[in-house]
C-alpha positions as YAML, in Angstrom:
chain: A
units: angstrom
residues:
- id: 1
  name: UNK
  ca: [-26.33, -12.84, 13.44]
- id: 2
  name: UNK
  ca: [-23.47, -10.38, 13.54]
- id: 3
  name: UNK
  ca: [-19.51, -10.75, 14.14]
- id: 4
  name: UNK
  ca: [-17.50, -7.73, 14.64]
- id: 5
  name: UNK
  ca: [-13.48, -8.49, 14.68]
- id: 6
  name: UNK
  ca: [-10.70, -6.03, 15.01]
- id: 7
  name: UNK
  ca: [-7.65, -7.72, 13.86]
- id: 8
  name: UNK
  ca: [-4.81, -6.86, 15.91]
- id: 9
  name: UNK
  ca: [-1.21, -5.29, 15.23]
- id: 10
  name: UNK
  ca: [-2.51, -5.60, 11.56]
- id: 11
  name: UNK
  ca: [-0.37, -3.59, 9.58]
- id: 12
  name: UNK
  ca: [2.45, -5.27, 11.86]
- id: 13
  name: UNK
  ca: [1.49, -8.29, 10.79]
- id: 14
  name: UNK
  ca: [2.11, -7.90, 6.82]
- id: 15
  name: UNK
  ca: [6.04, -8.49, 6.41]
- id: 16
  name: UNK
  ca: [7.84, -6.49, 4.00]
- id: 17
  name: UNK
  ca: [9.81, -7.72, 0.80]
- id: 18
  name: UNK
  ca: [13.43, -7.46, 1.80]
- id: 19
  name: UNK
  ca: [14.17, -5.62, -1.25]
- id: 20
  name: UNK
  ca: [11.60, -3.12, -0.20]
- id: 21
  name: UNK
  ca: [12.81, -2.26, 3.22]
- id: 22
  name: UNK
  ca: [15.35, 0.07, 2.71]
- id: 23
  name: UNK
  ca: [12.43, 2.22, 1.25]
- id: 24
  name: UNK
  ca: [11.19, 2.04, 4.61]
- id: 25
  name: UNK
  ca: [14.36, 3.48, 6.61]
- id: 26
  name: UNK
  ca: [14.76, 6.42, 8.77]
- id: 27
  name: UNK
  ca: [17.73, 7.62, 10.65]
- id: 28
  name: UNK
  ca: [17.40, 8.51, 14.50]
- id: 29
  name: UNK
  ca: [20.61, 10.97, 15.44]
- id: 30
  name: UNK
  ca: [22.26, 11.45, 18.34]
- id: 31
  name: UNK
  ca: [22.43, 13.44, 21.47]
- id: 32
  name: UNK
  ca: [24.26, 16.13, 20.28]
- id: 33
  name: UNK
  ca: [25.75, 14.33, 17.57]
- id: 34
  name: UNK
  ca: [28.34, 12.96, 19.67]
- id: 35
  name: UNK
  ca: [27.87, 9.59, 17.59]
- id: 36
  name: UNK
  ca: [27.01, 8.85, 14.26]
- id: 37
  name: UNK
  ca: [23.24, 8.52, 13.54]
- id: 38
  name: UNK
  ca: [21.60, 4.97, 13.79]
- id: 39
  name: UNK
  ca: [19.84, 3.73, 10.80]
- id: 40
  name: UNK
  ca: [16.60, 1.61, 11.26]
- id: 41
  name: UNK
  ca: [14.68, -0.06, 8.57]
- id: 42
  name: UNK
  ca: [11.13, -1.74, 9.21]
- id: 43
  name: UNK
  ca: [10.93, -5.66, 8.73]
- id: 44
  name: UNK
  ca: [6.55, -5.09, 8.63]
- id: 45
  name: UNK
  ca: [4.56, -2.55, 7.45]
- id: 46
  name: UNK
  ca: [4.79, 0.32, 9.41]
- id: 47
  name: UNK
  ca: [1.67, 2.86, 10.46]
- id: 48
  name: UNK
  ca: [1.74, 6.64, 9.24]
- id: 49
  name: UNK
  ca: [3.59, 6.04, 5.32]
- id: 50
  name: UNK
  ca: [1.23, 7.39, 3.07]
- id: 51
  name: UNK
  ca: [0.37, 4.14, 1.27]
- id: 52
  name: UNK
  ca: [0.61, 1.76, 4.36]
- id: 53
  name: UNK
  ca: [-3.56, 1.95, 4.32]
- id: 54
  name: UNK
  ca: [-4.12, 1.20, 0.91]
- id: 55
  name: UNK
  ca: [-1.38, -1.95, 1.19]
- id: 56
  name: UNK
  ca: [-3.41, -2.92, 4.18]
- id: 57
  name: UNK
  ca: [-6.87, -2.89, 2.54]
- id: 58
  name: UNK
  ca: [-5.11, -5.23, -0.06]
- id: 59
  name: UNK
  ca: [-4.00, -7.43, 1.90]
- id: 60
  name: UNK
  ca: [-7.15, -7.89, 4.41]
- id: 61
  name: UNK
  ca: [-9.24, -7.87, 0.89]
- id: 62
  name: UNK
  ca: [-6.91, -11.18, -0.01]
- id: 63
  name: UNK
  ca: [-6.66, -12.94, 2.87]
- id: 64
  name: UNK
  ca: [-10.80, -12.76, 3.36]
- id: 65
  name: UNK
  ca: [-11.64, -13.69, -0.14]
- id: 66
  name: UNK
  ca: [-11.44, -18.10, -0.02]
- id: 67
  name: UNK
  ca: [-14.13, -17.08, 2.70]
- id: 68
  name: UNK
  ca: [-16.17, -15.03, 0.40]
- id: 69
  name: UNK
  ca: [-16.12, -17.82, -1.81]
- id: 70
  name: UNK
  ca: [-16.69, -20.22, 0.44]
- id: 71
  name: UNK
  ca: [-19.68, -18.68, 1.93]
- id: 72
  name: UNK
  ca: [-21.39, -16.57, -0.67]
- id: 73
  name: UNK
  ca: [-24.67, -16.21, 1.35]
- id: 74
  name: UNK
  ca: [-22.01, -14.84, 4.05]
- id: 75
  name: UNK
  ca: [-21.84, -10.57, 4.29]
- id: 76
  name: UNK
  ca: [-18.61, -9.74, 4.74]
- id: 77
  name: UNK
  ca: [-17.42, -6.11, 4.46]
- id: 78
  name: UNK
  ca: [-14.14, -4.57, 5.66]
- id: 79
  name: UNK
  ca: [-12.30, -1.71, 6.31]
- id: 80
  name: UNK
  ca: [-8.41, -1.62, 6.94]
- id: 81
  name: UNK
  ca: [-8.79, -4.20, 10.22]
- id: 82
  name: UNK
  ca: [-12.15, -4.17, 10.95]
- id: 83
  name: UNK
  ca: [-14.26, -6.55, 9.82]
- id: 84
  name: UNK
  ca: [-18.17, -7.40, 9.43]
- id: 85
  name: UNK
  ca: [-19.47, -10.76, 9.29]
- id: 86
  name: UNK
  ca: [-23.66, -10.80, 8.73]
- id: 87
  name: UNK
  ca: [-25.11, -13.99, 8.46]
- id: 88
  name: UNK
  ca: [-29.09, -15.92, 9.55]
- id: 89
  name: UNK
  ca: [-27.07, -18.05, 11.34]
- id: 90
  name: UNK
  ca: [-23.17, -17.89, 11.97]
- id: 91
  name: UNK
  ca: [-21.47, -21.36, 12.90]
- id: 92
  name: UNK
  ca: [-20.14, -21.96, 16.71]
- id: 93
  name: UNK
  ca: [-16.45, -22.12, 15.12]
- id: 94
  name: UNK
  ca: [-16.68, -18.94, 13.20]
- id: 95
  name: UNK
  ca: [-14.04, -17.32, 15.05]
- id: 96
  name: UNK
  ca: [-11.79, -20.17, 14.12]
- id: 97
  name: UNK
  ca: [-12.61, -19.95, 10.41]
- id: 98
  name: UNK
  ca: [-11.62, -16.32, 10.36]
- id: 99
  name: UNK
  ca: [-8.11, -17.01, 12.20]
- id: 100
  name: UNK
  ca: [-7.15, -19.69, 9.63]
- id: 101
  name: UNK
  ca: [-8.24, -17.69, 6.50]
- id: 102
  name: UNK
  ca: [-6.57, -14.71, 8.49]
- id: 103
  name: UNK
  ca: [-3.57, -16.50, 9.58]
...
């Protein structure tokens, strides 16, 4: 059996370290500057910064590996959100196993 899952919003989904997210600011000006810019800084990982994929392979990598462990005859292969579950014969509450190791 096969189970295909997409994992949704994922890179809004891993939080960032408060410390970190003034590294994540950007500054949005204002109609011809009649105002002073507004500063925004991202609370999650945000899409499009160069190593935002990488942190996200991490992170998918670590939250799937108790299951990896605790199904070694399991195939599990991912990529960024997607995920691959191959199996003889996949439990009924698989989906609910993945959203606790997951959640």
């Amino acid at each position: 059996q096969i189970l295909i899952i997409d994992l949704k919003d994922c890179f809004f989904t891993i939080p960032l370290h408060v410390s970190d997210r003034e590294k994540f600011a950007f500054s949005v000006p204002s109609i011809n500057k009649q105002e002073p810019s507004k500063r925004y800084q991202w609370t999650v990982l945000p899409q499009g910064m160069k190593n935002s994929p990488t942190i996200c392979q991490y992170y998918v990598s670590w939250a799937l590996q108790p299951l990896r462990q605790q199904f070694n005859t399991w195939l599990i292969y991912h990529y960024m959100d997607d995920i691959l579950c191959a199996a003889p014969q996949l439990p009924n509450d698989v989906i609910e196993t993945f959203e606790k190791a997951l959640s």
